[in-house]
N, C-alpha and C positions, 0 to 999 in steps of 0.2 A: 404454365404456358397454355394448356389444354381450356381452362376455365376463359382468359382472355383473349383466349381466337374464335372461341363459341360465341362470347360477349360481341367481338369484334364482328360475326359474317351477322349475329341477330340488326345488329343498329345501321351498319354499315352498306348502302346499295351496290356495291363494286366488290369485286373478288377479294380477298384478304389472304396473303403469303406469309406467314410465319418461319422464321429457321433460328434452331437455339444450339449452343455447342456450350461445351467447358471452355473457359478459357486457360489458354496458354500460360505458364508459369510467368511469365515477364509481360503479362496483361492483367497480371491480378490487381495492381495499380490503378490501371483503369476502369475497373468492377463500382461501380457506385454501391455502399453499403447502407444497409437497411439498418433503423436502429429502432426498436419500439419496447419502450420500456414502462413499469407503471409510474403514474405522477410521485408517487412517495420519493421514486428513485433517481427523481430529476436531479438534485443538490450534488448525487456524487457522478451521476452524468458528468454534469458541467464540469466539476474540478475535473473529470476524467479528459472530456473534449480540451478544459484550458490545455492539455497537454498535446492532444492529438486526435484526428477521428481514427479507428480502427482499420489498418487495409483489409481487403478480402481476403477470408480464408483464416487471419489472426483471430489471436484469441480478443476479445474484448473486457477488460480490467476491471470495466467497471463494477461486476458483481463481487470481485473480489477487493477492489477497492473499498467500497461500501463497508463488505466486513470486516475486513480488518483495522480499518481506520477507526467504524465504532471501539473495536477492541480495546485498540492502543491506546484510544479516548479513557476507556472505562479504568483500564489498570492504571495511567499515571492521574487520573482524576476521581478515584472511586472516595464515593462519600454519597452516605443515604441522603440528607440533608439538602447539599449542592444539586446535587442530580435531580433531585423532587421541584428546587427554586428554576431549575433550566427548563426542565419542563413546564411547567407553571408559566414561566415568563416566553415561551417561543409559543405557545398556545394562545399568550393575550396579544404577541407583537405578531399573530399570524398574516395581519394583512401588509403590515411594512416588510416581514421576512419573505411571505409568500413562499415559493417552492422551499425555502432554506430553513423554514419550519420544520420540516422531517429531519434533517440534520439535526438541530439541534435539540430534537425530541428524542431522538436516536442515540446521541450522545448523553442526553441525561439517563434513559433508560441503563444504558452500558453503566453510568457512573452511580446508578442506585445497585445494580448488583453487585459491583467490586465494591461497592460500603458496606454489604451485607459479609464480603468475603474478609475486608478487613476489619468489620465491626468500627464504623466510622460512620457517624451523622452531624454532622454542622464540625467537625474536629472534634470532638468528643469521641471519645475511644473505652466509656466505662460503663455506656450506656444497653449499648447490642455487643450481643454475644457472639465473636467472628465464626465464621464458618472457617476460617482458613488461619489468619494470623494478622497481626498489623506489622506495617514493612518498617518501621521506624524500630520495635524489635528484633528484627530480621532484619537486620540490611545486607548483608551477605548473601543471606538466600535469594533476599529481590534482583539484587542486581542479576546472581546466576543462573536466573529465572528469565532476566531481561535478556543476557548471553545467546542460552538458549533460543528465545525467541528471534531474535538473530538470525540464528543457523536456519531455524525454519523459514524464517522469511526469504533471506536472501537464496534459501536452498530450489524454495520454491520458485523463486522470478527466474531462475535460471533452468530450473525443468519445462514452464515454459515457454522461453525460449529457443528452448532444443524443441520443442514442438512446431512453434512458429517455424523455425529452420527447414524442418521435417515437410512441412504443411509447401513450404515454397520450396524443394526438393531442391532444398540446398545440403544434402548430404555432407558434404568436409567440413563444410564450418559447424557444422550442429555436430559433427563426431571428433574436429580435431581446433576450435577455435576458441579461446580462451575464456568464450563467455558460452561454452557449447557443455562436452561430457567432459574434458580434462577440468573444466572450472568447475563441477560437479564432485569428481574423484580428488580436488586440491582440497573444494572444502568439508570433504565426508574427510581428508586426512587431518584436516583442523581439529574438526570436530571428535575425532577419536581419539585426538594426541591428548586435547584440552581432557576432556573426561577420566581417559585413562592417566595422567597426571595427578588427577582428584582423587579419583578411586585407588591407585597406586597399582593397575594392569599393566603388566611388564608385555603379557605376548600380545595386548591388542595396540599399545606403543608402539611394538616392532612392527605390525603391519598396515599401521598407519605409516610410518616411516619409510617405510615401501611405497606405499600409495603415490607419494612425493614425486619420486622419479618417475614412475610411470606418466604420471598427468604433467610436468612439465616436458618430459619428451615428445608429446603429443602436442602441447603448445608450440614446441619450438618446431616441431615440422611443420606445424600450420604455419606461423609466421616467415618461415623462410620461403614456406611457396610463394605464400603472397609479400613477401617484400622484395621492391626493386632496387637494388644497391648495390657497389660493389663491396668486393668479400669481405675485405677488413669492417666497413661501414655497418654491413649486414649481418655480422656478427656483433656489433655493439648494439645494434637495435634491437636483435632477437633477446642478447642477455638482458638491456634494459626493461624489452615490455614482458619478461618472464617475471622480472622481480619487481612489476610495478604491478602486475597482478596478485602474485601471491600477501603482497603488503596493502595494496587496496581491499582481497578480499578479507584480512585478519582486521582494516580500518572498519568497512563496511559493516560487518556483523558486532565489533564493538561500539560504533555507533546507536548499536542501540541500548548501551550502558544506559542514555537519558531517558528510557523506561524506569528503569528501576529509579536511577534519579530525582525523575516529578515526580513518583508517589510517594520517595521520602520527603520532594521537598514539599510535598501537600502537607505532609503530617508537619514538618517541623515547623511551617507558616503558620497554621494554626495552634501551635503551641506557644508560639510567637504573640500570637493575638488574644490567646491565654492570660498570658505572661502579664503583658500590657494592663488589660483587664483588672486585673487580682490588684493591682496596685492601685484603683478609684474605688469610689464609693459606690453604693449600689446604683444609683440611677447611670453614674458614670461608665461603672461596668458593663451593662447592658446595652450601651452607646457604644461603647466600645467593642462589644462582641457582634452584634450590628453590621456596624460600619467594618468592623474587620474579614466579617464571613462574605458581607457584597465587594469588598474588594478582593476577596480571593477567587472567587465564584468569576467575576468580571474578566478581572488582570488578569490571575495565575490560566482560567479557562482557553482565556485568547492565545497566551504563550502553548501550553499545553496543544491548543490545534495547530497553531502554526509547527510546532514539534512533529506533529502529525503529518499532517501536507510532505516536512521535509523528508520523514522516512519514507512516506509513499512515491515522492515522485524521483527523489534520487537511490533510493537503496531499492525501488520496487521498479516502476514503470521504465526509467532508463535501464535497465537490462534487458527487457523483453519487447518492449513496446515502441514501434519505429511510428505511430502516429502521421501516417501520412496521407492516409485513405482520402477518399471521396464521399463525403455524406449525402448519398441519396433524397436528392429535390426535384420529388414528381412536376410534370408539366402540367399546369390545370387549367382550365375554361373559366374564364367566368362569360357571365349577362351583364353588358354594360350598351353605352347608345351606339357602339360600333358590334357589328353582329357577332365578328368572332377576334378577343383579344386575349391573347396568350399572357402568363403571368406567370 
């Protein structure tokens, strides 16, 4: 403020009055938000805005959009080979990609180090030595790898959210509203039963199983505040939306089984293409390995993102993210044949 009312009395011939306050909880709506970001970071910008601009005071996704969507990129498409051709080829189509060149340079990056992790280059798996394992060996571990990640993600969209709640001193719903701290305590109870299940922990079963009650009695108090029904009515609604959450959130975090998924189903396409291969002659062979590495790169790449996209914007940003902001569009001057026209 201080800087452009100094700006404003140096230019300006006539007195200049400034007054700045916080705004009111139920005016943070109408807050115009600044957004300023580097050019690299424009491509998950946009996916972020196709969803929503950010209201005042939220958190805004996009930094964590950006990462984790390389991530999820890199584990169900890790291959040294691929990842090297994606880069390669968003670096020569920079001008028709334009900003969407970092994306897709970002994605190949992610998908050369999970080849390094799984020892994977063009499908070849005899050639680099993994750092970690390849998932077509492990598919057991990948998937509960995938589980896992899961838990964190969706754990995350929902802390938050209890932040955002917090931020717009929405106090009850952030401490007793299904997507607040009981959706937090239902799925730290998921998440302890499933492990301790694996691990075969008897006392940390039992208090996950505890956990349970706690967080749906929390839910159903929210819910009856806020539902207006009569008694009979109001009780079928509360039981319904108690067990549509605890079943959405066991859907939600196994949704993303399709991790662990594409990176099998990378390795067995290419096996695939193997396969094919071994069965022509040499020139043929080589046609064949070819054509098969650019249509997995191509095809399986494109599914692959859009897989991406759907974890981010339904298992991530609709929990936290109300997208309803006002994008800040300063008022400017220009010089034109009219002395002064606004634009």
């Amino acid at each position: 403020i201080e800087p452009v009312e100094q700006q404003l009395r140096q230019t300006l011939q006539y007195p200049v009055h400034l007054e700045s306050y916080a705004p009111a909880t139920d005016e943070y709506h109408k807050v115009p938000t600044v957004i300023r970001y580097p050019r690299w970071m424009m491509p998950f910008v946009i996916l972020t805005r196709s969803y929503g601009t950010p209201r005042y005071g939220e958190v805004d996704p996009s930094w964590l959009f950006a990462l984790s969507s390389v991530l999820l990129f890199g584990i169900m498409f890790g291959d040294v080979g691929h990842g090297v051709v994606l880069v390669i080829a968003a670096i020569a189509l920079r001008k028709l990609l334009k900003v969407f060149t970092y994306l897709i340079v970002a994605n190949g990056v992610s998908s050369i180090m999970f080849g390094f992790v799984y020892g994977s280059i063009f499908g070849n798996e005899h050639l680099l030595t993994p750092l970690w394992q390849s998932p077509l060996h492990h598919p057991t571990t990948v998937l509960l790898i995938a589980i896992y990640i899961g838990f964190v993600f969706v754990g995350l969209a929902m802390l938050i959210n209890i932040y955002n709640l917090l931020t717009m001193n929405n106090r009850f719903r952030a401490l007793f509203s299904p997507g607040g701290l009981p959706g937090v305590l239902a799925l730290t109870a998921i998440i302890l039963m499933f492990y301790a299940s694996l691990s075969n922990q008897q006392a940390m079963l039992a208090f996950a199983i505890l956990l349970v009650p706690v967080a749906l009695s929390m839910m159903a108090h929210f819910l009856w505040k806020t539902t207006e029904a009569p008694l009979n009515e109001k009780l079928f609604i509360v039981a319904i939306e108690l067990f549509e959450t605890l079943t959405s959130l066991v859907s939600n975090v196994l949704s993303f089984l399709r991790v662990g998924a594409f990176s099998l189903n990378h390795v067995a396409l290419m096996l695939a293409v193997f396969a094919m291969a071994e069965m022509l002659p040499n020139t043929g062979y080589w046609i064949v390995i070819v054509l098969g590495n650019l249509f997995v790169i191509g095809f399986e790449g494109a599914i692959v993102m859009i897989q991406v996209l759907r974890l981010e914007y339904y298992e991530g940003l609709s929990r936290y993210f109300n997208g309803d902001g006002n994008l800040f569009k300063p008022l400017r001057l220009s010089a034109s044949s009219t002395p002064y026209q606004y634009t």
